[in-house]
N, C-alpha and C positions, 0 to 999 in steps of 0.2 A: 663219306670220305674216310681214309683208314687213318689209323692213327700216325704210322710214318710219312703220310704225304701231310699230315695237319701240322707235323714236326717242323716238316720242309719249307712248311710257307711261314711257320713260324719265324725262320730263321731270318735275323735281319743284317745287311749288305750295308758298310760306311763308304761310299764314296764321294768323294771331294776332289777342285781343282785350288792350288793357292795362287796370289800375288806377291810381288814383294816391293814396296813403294819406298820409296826414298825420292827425301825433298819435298812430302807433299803431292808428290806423282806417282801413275805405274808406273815400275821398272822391268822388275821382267816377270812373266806370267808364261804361260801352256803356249799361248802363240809365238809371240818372240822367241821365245827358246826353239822351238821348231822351225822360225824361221832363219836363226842363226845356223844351228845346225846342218840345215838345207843349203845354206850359201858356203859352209865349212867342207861341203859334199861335194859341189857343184859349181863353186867359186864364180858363179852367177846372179844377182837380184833377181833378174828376168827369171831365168830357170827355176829357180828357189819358190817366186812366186806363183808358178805356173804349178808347182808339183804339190804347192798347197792348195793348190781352186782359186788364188786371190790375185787383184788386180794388181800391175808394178807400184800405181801412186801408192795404194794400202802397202805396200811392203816398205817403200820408201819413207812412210809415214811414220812407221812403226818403228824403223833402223833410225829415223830422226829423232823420237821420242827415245829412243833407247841411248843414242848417243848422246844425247842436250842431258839426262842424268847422270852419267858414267864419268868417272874421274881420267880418262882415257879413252881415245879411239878404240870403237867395236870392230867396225869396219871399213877398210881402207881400198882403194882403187886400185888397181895394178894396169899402168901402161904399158902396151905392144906386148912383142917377147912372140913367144910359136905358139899361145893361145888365144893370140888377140888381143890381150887384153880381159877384163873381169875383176871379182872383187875376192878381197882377203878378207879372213878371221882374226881381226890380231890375236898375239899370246893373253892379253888381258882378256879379251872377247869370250877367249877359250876358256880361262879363267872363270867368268862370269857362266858358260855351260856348265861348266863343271861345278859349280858352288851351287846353282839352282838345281840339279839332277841330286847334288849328295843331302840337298835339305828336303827334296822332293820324297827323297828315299827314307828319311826317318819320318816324313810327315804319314806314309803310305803305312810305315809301321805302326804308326801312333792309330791310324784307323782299324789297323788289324786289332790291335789291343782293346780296344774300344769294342770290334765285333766279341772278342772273344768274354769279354764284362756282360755284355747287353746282348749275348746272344739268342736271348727269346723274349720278349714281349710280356708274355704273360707270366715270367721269373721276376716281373719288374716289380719292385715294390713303390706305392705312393708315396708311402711316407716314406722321409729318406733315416735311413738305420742314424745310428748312432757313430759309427765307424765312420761316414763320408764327411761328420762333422767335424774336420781337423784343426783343433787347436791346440798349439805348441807355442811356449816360449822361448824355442829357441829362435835365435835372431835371421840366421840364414835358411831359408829356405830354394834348393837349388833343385828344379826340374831336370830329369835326367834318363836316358836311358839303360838298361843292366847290361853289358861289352861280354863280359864273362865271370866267370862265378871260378873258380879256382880255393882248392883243397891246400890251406896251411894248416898242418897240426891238425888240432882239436877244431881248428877256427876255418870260416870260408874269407878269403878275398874277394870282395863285390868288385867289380871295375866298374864304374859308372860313366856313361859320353854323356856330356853335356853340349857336345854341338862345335864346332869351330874347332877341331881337331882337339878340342880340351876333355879333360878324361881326370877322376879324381877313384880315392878307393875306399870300401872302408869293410872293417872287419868285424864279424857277428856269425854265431853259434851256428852249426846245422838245424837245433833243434827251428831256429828264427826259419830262415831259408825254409823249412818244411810246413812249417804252420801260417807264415806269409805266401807259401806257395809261390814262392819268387823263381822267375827263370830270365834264360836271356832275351834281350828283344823288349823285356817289360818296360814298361813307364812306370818310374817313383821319384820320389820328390827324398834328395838329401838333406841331414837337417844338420846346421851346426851352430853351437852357440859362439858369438863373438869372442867371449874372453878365450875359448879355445883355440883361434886362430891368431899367427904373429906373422911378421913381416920377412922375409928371407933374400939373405941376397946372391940366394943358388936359385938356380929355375929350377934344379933336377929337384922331381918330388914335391911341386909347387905353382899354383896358379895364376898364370899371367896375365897381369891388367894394368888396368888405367888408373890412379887414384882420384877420386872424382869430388870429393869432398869432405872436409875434415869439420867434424861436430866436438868441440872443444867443452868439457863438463867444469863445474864450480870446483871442483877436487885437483886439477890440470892435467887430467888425462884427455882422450880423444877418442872418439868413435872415428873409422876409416871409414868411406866410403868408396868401393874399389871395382870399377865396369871391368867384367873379362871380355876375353875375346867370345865366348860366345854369347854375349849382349846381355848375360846375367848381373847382376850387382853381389858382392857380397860385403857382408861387413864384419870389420876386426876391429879390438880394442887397443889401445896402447895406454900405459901407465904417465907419460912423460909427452904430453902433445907439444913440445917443444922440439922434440924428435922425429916427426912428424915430416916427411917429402913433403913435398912441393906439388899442388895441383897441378896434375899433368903428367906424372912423371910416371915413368915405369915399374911398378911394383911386384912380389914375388907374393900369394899367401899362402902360408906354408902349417897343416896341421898334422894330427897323429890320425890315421885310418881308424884308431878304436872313438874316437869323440864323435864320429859321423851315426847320424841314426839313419836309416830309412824306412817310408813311411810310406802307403800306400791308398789307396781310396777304393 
């Protein structure tokens, strides 16, 4: 065998399908989403079910299980009219296509990134380096994708997604970008320490969440414990936990883009 076909089989392929459960259930997965789509096309069960190979009870079953989860009707029935009659997509339905297609599409990236780490076999080492061993003090650690890289000055703008239309930035030298070998599309983990981050009551330029828990110290400060919308946690400090919102409430975290490290495996 020559050495560029020994290359070729070397080469290793990630593919994966996801789920995403809520409640203790499936919600929506590869099938349903197909089968939503299909009835959004065709404004049919029957037909919908028929252009996937499956029976109506299985489709029925499926639109049941997907509805008994969902904070709202998926799907609704439309009486008479010049088509007879058939079924609709609500807007939330659509909603729900559309959130499982945009987390489908970072998950597809996330394996791309993955080929492109592990793309041989026999590059792999047993022992694992010393590098994949990450330990850091700083308190937040935010999984994230790289949006775009943009030239200020001397300095690069990272734009990081973190998922759920959330998006954070942070700034660091070309020489970092070249020796991290960092581009767009990558997977890195943001790092921020709490005392660095404070409470804001602009959104512009600041991340929005839940405050989920306040850890109150012998000194009467407060560690914040704050869900964003993309299902991450971060945590900020405050000096005065008497100042401290209300579990539950809506909050802004708001830092400087130079406090942000990023960090790679």
């Amino acid at each position: 065998m020559s050495q560029s076909n020994q290359n070729h089989d070397d080469a290793i392929r990630f593919q994966g399908r996801f789920w995403i459960e809520r409640h203790h259930g499936t919600f929506l997965g590869p099938g349903r989403i197909e089968l939503l789509e299909q009835i959004e096309s065709g404004r049919s069960i029957a037909e919908a079910a028929r252009q996937l190979g499956m029976g109506y009870k299985t489709a029925w079953d499926m639109l049941n299980a997907i509805n008994t989860l969902a904070d709202e009707p998926v799907v609704i029935s439309i009486k008479g009219g010049r088509r007879g009659g058939g079924s609709r997509i609500t807007d939330y339905g659509k909603k729900l296509i559309a959130f499982y297609r945009h987390i489908e599409s970072e998950y597809q990236a996330m394996l791309i990134s993955l080929e492109q780490r592990y793309a041989n076999i026999n590059d792999f080492a047993v022992e694992p380096s010393p590098r994949l061993q990450l330990r850091t003090s700083a308190r937040n650690q935010l999984s994230c994708s790289i949006q775009a890289l943009e030239k200020r000055g001397h300095r690069i703008m990272v734009r990081l997604n973190l998922g759920a239309a959330q998006e954070i930035q942070a700034m660091i030298t070309q020489k970092s970008i070249d020796e991290m070998k960092l581009s767009v599309g990558q997977q890195v983990f943001a790092l921020i320490k709490a005392p660095m981050i404070s409470l804001s009551q602009d959104s512009t330029e600041a991340l929005e969440g839940v405050l989920e828990a306040v850890d109150r110290d012998e000194a009467g400060g407060a560690e914040l414990l704050i869900h964003l919308k993309s299902g991450q946690t971060i945590a900020a400090m405050i000096d005065d936990a008497s100042q401290a919102p209300e579990c539950g409430a809506t909050v802004y975290a708001a830092f400087d883009p130079k406090q942000v490290i990023i960090a790679t495996f």
